[in-house]
VOBA-1610 file (N, C-alpha, C; in pm, whole numbers, padded with zeros to 5 digits, always signed):
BEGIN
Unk-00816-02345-01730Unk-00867-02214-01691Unk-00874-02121-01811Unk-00928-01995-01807Unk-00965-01931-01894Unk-00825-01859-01913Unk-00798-01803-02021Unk-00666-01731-02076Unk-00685-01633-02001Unk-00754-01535-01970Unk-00746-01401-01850Unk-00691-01467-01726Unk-00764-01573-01668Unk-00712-01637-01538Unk-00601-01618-01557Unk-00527-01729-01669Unk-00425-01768-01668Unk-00277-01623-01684Unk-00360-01535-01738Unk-00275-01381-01782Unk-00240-01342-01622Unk-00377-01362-01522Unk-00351-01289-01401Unk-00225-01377-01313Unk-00259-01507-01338Unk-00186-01562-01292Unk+00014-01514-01257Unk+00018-01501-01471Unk+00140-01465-01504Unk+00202-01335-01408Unk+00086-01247-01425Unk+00108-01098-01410Unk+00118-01047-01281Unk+00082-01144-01168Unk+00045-01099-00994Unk+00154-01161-00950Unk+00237-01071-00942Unk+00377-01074-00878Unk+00461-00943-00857Unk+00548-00926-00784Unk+00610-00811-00749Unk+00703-00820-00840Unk+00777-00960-00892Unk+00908-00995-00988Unk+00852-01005-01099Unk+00811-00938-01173Unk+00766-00956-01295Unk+00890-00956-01444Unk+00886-01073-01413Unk+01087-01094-01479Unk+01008-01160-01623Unk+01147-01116-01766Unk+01116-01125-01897Unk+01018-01256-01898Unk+01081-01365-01869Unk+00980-01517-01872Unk+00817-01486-01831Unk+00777-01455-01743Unk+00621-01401-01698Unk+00570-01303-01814Unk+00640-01174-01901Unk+00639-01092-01974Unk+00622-01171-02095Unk+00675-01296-02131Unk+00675-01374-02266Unk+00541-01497-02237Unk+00501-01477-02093Unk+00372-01525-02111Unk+00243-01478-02170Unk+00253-01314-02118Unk+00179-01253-02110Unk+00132-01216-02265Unk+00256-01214-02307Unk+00305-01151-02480Unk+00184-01300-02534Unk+00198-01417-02479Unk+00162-01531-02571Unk+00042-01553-02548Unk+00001-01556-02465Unk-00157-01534-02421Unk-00246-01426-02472Unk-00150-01300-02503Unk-00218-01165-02608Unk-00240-01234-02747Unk-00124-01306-02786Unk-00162-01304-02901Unk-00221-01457-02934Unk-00253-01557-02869Unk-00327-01654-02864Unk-00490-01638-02846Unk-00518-01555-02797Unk-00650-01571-02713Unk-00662-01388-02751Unk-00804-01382-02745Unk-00864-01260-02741Unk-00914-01184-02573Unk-00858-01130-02505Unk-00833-01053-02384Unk-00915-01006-02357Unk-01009-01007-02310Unk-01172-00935-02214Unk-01117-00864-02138Unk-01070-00776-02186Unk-01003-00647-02043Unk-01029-00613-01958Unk-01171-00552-01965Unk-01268-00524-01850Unk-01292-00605-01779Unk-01329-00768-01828Unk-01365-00843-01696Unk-01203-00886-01662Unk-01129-00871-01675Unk-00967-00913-01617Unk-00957-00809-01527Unk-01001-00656-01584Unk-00951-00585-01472Unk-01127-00584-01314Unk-01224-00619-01376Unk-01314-00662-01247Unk-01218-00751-01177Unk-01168-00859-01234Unk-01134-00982-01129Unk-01019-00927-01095Unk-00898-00828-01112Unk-00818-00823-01074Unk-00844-00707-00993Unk-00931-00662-00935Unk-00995-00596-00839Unk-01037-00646-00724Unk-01156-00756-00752Unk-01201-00813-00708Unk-01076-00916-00571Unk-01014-00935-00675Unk-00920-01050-00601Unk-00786-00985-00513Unk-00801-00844-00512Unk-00695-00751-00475Unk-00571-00756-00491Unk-00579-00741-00629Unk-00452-00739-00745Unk-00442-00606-00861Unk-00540-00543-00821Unk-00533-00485-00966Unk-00400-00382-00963Unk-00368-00310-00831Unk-00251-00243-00833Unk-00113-00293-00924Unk-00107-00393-00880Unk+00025-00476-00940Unk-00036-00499-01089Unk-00168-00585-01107Unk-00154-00563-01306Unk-00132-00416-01341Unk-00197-00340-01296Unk-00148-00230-01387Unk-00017-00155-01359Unk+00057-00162-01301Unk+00239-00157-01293Unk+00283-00283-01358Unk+00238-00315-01417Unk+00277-00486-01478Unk+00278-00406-01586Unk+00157-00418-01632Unk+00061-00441-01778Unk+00048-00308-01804Unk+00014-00183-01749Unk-00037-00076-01812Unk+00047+00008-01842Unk+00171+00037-01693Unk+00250+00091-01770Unk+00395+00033-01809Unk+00389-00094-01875Unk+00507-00104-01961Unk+00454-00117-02093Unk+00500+00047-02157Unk+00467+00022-02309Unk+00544-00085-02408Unk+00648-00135-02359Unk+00747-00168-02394Unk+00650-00357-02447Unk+00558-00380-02387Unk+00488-00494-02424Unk+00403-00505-02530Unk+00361-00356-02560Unk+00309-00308-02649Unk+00137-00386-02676Unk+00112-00358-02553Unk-00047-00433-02552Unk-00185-00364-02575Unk-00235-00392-02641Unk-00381-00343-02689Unk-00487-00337-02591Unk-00440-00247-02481Unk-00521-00256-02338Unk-00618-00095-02401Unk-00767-00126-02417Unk-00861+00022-02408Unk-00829+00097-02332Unk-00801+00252-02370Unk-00792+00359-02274Unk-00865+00377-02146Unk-00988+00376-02199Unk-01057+00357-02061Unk-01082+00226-01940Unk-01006+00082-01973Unk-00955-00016-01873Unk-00894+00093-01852Unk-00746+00141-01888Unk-00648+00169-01819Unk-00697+00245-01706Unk-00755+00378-01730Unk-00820+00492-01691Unk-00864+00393-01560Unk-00932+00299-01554Unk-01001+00245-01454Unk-00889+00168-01335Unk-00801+00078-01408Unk-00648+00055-01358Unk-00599+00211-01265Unk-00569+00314-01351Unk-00517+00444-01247Unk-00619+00494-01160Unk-00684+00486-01179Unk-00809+00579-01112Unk-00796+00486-00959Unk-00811+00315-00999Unk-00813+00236-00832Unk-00712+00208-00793Unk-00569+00241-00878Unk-00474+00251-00802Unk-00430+00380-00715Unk-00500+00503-00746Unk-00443+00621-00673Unk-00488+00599-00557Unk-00687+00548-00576Unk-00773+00576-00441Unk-00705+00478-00320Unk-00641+00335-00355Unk-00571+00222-00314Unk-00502+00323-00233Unk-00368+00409-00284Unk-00253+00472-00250Unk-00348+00543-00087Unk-00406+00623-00134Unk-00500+00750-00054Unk-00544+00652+00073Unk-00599+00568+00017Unk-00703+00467+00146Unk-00601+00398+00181Unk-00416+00323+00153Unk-00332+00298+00242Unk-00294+00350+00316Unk-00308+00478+00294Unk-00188+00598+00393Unk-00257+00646+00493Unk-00432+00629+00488Unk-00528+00651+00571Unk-00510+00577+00689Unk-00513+00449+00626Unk-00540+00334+00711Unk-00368+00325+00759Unk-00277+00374+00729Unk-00127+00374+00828Unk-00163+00448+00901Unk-00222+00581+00867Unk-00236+00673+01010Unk-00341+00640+01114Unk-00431+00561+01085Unk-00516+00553+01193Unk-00445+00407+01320Unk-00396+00315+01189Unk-00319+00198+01294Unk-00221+00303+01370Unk-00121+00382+01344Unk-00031+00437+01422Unk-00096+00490+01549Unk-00145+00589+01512Unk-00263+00649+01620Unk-00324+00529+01740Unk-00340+00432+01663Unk-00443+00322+01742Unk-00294+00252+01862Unk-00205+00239+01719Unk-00083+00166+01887Unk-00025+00259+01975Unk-00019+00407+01925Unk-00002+00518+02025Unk-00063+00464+02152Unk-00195+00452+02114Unk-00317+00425+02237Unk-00290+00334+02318Unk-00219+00223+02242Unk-00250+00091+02334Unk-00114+00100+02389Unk+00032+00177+02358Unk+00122+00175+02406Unk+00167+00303+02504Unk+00046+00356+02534Unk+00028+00419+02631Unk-00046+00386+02758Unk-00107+00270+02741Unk-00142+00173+02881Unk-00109+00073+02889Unk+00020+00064+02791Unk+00093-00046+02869Unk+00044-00175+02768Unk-00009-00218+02672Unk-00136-00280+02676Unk-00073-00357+02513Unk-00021-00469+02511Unk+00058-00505+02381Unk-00026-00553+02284Unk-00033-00550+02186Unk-00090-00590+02082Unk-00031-00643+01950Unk-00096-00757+01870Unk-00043-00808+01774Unk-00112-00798+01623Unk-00020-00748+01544Unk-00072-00701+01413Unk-00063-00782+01361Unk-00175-00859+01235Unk-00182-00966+01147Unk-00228-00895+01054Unk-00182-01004+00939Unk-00263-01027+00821Unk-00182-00884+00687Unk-00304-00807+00648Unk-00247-00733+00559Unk-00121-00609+00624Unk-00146-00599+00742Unk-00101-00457+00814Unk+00082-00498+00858Unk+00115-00638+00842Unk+00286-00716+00805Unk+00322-00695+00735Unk+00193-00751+00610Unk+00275-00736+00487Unk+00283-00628+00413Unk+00228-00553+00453Unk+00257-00406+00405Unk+00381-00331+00387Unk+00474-00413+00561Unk+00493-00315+00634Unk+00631-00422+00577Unk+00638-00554+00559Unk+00757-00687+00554Unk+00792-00690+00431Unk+00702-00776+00359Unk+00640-00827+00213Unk+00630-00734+00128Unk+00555-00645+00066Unk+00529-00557-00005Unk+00617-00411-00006Unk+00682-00440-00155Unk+00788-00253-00181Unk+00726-00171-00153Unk+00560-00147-00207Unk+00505-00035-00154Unk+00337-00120-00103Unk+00285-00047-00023Unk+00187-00111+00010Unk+00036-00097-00023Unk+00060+00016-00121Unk-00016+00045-00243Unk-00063-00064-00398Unk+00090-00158-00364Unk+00011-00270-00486Unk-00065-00349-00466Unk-00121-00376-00328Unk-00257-00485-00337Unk-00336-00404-00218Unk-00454-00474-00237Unk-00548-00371-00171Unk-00569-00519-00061Unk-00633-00421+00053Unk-00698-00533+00188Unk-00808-00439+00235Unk-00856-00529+00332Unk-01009-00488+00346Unk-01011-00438+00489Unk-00946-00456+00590Unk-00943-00387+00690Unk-00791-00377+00707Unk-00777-00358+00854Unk-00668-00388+00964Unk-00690-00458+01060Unk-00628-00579+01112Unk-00652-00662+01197Unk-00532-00680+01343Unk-00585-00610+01423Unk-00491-00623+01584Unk-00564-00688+01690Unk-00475-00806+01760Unk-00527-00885+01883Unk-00426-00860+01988Unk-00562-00815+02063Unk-00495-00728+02172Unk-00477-00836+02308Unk-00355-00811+02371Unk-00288-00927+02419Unk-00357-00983+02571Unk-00460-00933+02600Unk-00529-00950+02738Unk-00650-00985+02696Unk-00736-01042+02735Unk-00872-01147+02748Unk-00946-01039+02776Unk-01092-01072+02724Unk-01170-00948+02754Unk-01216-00939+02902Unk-01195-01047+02926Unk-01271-01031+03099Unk-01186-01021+03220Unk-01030-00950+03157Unk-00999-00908+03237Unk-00949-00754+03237Unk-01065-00707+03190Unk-01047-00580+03160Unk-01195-00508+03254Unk-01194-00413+03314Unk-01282-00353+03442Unk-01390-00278+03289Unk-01538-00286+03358Unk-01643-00226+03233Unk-01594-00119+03161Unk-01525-00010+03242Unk-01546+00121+03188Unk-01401+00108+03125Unk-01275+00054+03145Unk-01174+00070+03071Unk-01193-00001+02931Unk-01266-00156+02917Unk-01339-00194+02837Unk-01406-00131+02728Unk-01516-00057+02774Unk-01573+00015+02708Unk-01521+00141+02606Unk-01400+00188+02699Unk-01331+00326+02637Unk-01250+00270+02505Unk-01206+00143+02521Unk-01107+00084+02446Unk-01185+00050+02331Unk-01304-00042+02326Unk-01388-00056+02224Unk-01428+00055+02151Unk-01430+00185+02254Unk-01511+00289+02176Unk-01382+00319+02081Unk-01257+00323+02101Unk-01172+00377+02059Unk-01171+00343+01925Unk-01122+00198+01977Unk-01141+00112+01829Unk-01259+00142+01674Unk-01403+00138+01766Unk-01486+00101+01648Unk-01506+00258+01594Unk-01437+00346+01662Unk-01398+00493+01562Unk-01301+00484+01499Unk-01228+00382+01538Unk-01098+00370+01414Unk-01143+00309+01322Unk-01259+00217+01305Unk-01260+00107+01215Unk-01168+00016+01178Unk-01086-00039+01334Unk-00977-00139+01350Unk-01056-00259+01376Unk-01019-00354+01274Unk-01082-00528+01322Unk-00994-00571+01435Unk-01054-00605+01579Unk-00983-00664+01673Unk-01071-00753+01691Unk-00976-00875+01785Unk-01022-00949+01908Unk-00945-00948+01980Unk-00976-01030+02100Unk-00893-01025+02234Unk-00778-01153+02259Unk-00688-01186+02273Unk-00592-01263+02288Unk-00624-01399+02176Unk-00686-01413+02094Unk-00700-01480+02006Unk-00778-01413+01853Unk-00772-01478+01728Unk-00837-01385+01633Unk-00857-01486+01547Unk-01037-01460+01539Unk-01131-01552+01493Unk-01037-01613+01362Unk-01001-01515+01276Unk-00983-01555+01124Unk-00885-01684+01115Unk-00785-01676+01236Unk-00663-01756+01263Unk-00712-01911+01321Unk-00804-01902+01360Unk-00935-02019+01424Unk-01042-02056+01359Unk-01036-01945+01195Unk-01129-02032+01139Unk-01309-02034+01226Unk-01295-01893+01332Unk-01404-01936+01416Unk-01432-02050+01478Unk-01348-02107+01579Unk-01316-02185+01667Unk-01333-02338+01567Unk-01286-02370+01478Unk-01337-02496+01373Unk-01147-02526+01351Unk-00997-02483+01436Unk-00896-02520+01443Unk-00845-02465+01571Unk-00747-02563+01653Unk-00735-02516+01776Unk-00598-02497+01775Unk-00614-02365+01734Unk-00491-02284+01735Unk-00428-02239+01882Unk-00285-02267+01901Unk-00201-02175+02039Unk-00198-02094+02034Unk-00269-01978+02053Unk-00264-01817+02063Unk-00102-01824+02179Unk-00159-01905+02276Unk-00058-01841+02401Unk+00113-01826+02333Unk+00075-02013+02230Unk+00277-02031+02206Unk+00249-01917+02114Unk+00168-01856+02027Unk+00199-01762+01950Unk+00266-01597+01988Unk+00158-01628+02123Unk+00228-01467+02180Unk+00371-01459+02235Unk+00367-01609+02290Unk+00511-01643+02330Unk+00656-01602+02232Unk+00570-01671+02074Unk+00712-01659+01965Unk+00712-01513+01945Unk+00662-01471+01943Unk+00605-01328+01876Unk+00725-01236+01838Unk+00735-01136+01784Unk+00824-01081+01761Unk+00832-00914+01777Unk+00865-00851+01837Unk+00849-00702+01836Unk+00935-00576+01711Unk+00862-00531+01690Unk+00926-00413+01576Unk+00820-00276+01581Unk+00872-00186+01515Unk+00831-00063+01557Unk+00747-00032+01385Unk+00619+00044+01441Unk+00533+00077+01268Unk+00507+00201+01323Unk+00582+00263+01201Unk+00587+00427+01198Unk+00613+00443+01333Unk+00747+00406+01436Unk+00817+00481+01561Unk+00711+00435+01682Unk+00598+00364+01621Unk+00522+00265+01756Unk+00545+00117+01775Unk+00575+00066+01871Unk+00616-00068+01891Unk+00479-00140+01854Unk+00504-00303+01835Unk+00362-00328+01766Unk+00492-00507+01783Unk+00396-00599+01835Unk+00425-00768+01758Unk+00399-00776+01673Unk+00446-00892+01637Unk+00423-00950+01477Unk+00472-01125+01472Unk+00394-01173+01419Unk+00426-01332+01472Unk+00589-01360+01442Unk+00595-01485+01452Unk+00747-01486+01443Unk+00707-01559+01298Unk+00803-01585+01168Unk+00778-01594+01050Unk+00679-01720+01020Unk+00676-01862+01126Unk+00652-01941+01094Unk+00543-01964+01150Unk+00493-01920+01226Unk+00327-01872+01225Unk+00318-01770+01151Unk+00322-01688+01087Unk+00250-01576+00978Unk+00223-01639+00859Unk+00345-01758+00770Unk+00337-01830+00708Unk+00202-01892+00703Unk+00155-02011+00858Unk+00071-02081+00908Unk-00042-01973+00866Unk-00065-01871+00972Unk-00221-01789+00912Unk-00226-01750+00746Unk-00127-01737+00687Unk-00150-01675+00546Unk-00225-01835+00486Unk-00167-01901+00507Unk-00226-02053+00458Unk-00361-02084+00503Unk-00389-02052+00655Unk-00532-02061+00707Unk-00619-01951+00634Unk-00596-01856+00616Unk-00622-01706+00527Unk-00673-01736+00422Unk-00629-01845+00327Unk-00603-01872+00195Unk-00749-01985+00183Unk-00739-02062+00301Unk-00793-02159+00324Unk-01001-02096+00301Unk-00981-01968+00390Unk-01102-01918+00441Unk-01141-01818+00294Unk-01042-01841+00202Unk-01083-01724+00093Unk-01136-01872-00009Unk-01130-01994+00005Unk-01136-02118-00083Unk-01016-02171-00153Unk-00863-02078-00111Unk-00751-02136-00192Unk-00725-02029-00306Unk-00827-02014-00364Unk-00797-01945-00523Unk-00841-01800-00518Unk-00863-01706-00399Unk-00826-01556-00392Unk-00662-01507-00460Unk-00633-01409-00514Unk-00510-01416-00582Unk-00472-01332-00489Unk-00520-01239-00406Unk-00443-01161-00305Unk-00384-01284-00202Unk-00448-01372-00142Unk-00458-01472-00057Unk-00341-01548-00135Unk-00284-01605-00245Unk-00188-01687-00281Unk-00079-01585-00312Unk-00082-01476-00313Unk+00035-01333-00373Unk+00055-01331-00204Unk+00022-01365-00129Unk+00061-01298+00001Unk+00162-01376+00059Unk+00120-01544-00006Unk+00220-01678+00072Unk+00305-01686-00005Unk+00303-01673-00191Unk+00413-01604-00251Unk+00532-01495-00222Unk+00520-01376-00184Unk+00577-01308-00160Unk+00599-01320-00066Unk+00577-01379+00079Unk+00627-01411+00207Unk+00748-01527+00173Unk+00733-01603+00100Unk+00812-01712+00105Unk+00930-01666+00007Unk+00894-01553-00073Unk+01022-01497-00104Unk+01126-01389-00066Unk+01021-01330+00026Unk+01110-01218+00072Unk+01159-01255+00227Unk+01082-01351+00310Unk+01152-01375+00441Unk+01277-01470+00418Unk+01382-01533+00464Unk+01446-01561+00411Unk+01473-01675+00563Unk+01448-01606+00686Unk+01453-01722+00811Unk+01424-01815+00825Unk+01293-01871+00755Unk+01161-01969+00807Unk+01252-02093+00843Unk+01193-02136+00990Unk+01296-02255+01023Unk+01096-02364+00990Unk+01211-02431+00873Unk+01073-02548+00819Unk+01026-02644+00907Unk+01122-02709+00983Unk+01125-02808+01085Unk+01002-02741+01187Unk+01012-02616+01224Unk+00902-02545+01319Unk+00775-02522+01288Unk+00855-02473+01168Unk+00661-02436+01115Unk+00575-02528+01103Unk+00691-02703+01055Unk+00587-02812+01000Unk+00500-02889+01167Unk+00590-02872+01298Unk+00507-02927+01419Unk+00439-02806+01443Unk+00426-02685+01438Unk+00313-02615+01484Unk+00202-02655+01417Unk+00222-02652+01268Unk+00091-02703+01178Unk-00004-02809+01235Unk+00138-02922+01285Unk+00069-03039+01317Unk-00009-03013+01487Unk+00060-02915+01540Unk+00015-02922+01666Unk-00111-02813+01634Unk-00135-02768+01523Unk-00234-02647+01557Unk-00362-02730+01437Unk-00318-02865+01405Unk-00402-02935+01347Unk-00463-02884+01156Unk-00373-02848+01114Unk-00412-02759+00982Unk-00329-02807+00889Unk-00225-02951+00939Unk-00167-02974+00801Unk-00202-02959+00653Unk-00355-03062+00673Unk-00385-03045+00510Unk-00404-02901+00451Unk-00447-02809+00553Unk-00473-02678+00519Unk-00321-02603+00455Unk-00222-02640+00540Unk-00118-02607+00492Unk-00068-02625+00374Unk-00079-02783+00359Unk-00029-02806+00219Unk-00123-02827+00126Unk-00209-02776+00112Unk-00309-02738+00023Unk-00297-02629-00048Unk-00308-02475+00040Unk-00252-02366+00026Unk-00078-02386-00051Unk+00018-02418+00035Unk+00151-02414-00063Unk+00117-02533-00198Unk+00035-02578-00247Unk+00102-02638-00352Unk+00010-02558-00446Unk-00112-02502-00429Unk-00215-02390-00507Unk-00087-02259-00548Unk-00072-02277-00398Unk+00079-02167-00471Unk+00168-02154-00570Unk+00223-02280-00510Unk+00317-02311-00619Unk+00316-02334-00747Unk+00144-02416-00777Unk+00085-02432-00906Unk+00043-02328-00982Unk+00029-02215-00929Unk-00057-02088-00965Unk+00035-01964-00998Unk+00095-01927-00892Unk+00208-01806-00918Unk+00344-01836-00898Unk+00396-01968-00835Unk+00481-02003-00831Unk+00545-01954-00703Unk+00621-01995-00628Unk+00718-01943-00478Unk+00848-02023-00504Unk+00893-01975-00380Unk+01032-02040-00368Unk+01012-02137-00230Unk+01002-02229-00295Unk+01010-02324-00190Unk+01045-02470-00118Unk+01100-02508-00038Unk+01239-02584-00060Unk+01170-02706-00081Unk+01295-02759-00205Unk+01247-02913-00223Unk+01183-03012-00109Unk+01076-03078-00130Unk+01068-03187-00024Unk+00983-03115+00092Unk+00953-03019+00073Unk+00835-02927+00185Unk+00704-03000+00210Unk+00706-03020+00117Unk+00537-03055+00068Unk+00538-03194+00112Unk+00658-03295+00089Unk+00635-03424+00155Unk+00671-03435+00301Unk+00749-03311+00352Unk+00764-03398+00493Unk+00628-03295+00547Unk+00506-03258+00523Unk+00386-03243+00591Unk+00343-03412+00635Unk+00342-03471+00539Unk+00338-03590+00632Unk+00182-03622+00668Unk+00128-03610+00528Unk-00005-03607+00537Unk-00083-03749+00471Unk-00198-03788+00547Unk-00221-03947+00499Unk-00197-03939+00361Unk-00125-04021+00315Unk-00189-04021+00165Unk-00259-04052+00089Unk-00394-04103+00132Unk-00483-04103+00049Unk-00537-03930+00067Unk-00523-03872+00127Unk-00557-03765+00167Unk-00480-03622+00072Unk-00343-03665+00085Unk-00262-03553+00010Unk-00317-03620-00193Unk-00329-03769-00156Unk-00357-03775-00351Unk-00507-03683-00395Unk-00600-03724-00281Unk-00721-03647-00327Unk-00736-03467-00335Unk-00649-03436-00219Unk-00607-03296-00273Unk-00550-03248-00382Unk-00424-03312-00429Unk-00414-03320-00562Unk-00452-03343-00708Unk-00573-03444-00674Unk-00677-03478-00732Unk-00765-03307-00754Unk-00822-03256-00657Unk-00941-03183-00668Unk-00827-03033-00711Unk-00725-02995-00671Unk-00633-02896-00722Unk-00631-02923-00870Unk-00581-03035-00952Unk-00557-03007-01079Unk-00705-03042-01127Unk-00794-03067-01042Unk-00925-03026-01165Unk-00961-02896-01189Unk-00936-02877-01045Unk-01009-02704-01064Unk-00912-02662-01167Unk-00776-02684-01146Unk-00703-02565-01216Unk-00713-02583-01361Unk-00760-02719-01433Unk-00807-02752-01544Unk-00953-02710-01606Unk-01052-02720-01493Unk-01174-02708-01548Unk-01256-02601-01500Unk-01232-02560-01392Unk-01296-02403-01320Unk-01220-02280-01346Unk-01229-02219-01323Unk-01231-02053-01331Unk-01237-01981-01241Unk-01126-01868-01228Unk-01105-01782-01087Unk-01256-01673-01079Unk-01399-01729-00979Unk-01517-01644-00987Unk-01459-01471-00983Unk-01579-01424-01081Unk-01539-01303-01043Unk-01540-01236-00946Unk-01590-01263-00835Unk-01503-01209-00696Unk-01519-01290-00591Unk-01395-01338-00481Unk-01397-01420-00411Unk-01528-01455-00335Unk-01536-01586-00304Unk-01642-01621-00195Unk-01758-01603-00297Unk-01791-01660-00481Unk-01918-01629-00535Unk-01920-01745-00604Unk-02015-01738-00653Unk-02067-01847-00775Unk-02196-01844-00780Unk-02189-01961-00835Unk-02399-01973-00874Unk-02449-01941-00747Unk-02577-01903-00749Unk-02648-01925-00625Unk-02761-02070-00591Unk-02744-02082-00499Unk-02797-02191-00436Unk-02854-02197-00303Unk-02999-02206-00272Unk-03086-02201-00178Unk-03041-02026-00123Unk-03021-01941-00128Unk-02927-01822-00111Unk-02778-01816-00056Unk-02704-01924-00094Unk-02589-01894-00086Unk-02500-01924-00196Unk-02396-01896-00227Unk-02318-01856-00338Unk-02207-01979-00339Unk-02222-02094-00455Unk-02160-02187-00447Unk-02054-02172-00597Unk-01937-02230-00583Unk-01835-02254-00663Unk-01785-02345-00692Unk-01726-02404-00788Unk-01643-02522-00785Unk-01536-02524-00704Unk-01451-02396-00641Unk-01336-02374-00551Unk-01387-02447-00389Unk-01539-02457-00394Unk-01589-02464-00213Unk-01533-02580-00208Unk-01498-02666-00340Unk-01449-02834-00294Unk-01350-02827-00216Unk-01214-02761-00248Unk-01135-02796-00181Unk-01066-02788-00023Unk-01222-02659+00022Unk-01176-02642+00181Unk-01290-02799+00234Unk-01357-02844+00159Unk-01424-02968+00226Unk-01339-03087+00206Unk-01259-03070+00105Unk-01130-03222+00074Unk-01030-03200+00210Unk-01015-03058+00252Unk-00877-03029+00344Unk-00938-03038+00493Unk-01035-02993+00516Unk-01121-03064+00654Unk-01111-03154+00707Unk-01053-03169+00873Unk-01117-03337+00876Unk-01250-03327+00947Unk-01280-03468+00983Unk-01422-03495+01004Unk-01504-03410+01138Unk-01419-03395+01218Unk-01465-03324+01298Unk-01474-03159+01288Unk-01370-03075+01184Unk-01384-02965+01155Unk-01503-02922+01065Unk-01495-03001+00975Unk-01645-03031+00858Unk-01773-03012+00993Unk-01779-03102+01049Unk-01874-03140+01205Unk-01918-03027+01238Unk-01809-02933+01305Unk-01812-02843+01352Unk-01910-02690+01256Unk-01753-02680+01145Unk-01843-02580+01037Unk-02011-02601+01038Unk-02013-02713+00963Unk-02158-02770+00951Unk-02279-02735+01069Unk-02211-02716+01227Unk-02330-02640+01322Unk-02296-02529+01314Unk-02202-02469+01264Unk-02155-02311+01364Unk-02227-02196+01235Unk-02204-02292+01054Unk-02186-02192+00990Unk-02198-02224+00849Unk-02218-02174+00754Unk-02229-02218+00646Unk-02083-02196+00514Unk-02019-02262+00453Unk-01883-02281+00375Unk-01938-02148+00310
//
């Protein structure tokens, strides 16, 4: 990979401990640093908060970063700050609503880790808020329906109804919503009650998450990173039969070993083998992981590359087609394009 890749790599972490700092130091002075396009991709990939609390302000590294990168570093970390605190008040507001008819709902994705994972929730940026609201749409009467949607699409809250596309991959993995609502877990965001999966499904979607970004989003691998270091419960034995029962092994261990290869986690010896995945299957994943990480390059912003017939191809699209099986490939292939 390119020495910037490899800098972001070092640098996208909350622990940014001396060893990561003596990478960073060696890669400055090995390689000549394209600042600007490091700080595009570390935008792009919703990281740039954390490089520049890394990188910008420790003078102490003494790095030859242009005033105006930096300038560009503060400037998208304040608006980050402004547009988090936005988006806390409107989710609060929104479970006010739903916990005033009674009406439970489950928060995924960035709006956990904000709230679990992340010291402040200002160092990585996300693109919405995502709540699945715990009743089926058709059993909801037109006009209460309607009020609820309206509510929503003035919040600019991403919902669905007792299941959520992103976690399904758009019906292409047949995920248990029900055992999920079952494990679920309740806690209060900002003094409103709100679920939250229980650790070993959140784990599971951050990996499916990861899966749908191609593996190599750096927000998407900083998220299964920092989950696997800051939860401390995860019962492995559980998480590894839901996988199998929710059919996403390879997806799973695809995602944790990109992890592990990339920013590194904490994660217990022997994880990765009791997935229990064919092995001709886990070698070719391994196979197409250390090419990319040898011969491709993190695109400058997720989901791009060359274009082709009008869609945007990468060397990263290999590895959600290596982690597929035949019938999910099947499926994608009518519903949708990689």
């Amino acid at each position: 990979m390119k020495p910037e890749d490899r800098l972001l790599f070092a640098v996208s972490r909350q622990d940014f401990t001396e060893k990561h700092q003596q990478i960073v130091l060696g890669l400055c002075q090995r390689y000549s640093i394209p600042w600007e396009t490091l700080f595009a991709k570390a935008e792009q990939h919703g990281v740039a908060p954390l490089v520049y609390i890394n990188l910008c302000q420790r003078s102490s590294l003494g790095l030859d970063i242009p005033a105006k990168v930096v300038d560009q570093y503060r400037m998208f970390t304040f608006r980050n700050t402004i547009w988090k605190e936005q988006r806390s008040k409107k989710l609060t507001d929104t479970l006010a609503y739903f916990h005033e008819r009674m009406i439970d709902v489950l928060l995924i994705k960035g709006g956990v880790l904000d709230l679990l994972v992340y010291d402040h929730p200002a160092y990585v940026t996300s693109n919405d808020i995502d709540l699945v609201i715990h009743r089926r749409r058709e059993e909801y009467a037109p006009e209460e329906l309607n009020h609820l949607m309206s509510h929503l699409h003035q919040s600019g809250i991403e919902y669905d109804f007792f299941e959520h596309h992103d976690m399904t991959i758009n019906g292409v993995l047949p995920v248990d919503f029900k055992r999920i609502w079952d494990d679920a877990v309740r806690i209060n965001y900002r003094d409103q009650p709100v679920l939250i999966m229980c650790p070993e499904d959140m784990l599971i979607s951050l990996c499916i998450n990861s899966c749908r970004k191609r593996f190599f989003r750096l927000k998407s691998l900083l998220d299964i990173a920092e989950t696997l270091n800051r939860i401390e419960d995860l019962q492995w034995d559980k998480l590894l039969e839901k996988a199998r029962s929710y059919d996403c092994l390879n997806i799973v261990y695809a995602a944790l070993l990109v992890t592990q290869r990339t920013l590194g986690c904490n994660l217990p010896v022997n994880v990765l083998e009791g997935l229990t995945l064919n092995p001709l299957r886990a070698t070719l994943i391994r196979i197409v992981i250390n090419f990319l990480l040898r011969w491709s390059s993190l695109p400058a912003a997720p989901n791009t590359g060359q274009s082709f017939l009008g869609k945007q191809i990468h060397l990263s699209l290999l590895l959600p087609y290596v982690v597929y099986r035949g019938y999910q490939i099947r499926y994608k292939l009518a519903h949708e394009i990689f």
